[in-house]
C-alpha positions as CSV (number, residue, x, y, z in Angstrom):
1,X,0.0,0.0,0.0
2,X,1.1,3.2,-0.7
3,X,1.2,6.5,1.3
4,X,-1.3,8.2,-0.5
5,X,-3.3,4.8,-0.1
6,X,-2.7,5.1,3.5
7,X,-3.4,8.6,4.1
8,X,-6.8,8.1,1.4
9,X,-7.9,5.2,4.2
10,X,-7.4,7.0,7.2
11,X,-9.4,10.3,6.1
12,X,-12.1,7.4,5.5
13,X,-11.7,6.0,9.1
14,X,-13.5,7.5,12.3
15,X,-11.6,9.8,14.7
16,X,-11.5,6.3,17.1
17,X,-10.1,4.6,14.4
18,X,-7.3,6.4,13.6
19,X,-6.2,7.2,17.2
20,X,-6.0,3.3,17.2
21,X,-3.9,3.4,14.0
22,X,-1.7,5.6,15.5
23,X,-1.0,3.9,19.0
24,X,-0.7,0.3,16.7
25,X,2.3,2.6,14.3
26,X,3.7,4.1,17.6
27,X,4.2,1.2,19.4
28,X,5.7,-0.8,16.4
29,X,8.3,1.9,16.4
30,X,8.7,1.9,19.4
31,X,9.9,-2.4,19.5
32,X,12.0,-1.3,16.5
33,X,14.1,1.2,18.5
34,X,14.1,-1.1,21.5
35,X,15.2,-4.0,19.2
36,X,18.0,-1.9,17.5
37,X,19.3,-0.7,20.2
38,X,19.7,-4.3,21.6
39,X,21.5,-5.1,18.5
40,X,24.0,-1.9,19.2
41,X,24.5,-3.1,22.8
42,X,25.1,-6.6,21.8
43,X,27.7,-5.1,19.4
44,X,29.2,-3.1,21.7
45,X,30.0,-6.0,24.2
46,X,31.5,-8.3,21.3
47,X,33.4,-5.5,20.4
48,X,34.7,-5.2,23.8
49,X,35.5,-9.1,23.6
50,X,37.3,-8.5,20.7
51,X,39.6,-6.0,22.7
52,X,40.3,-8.1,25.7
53,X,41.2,-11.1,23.1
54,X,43.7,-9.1,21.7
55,X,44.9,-7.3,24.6
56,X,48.1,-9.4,25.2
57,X,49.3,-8.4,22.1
58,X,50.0,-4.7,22.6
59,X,51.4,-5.4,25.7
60,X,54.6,-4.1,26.7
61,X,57.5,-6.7,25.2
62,X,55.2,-8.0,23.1
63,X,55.4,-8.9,19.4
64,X,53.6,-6.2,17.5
65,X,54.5,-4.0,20.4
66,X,58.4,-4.5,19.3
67,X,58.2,-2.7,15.8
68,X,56.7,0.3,17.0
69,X,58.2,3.7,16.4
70,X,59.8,4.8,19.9
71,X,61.9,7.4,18.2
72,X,59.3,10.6,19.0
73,X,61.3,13.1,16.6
74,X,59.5,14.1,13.9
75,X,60.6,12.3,10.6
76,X,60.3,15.0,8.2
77,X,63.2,17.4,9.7
């Protein structure tokens, strides 16, 4: 259905009708944002999983930690 359709149906519904349409529309937006804001969360947290994982290897000593740049001059002089 289109919006036109939509907006043609409702000016054909009682004023009880379309309140009833709206609290339906409001509340199904309303489970969307709750539900993608679940997803975020969850996404944050495995995100934060992935840090701790690879933690060790930015440690001090460690292997990628070894061919970093500890020379602070700047390199264009």
């Amino acid at each position: 259905m289109t919006k036109a359709e939509v907006l043609e149906a409702l000016k054909k519904m009682t004023t009880e009708e379309r309140l009833e349409i709206i609290e339906i529309a409001s509340k199904l937006i309303r489970q969307e944002i709750v539900a993608k804001s679940k997803l975020t969360l969850q996404k944050q947290l495995s995100l934060g999983e992935a840090a701790e994982v690879m933690r060790s290897f930015y440690e001090q000593g460690s292997e990628v930690v070894i061919f970093a740049d500890l020379d602070t001059q700047d390199f264009y002089r």
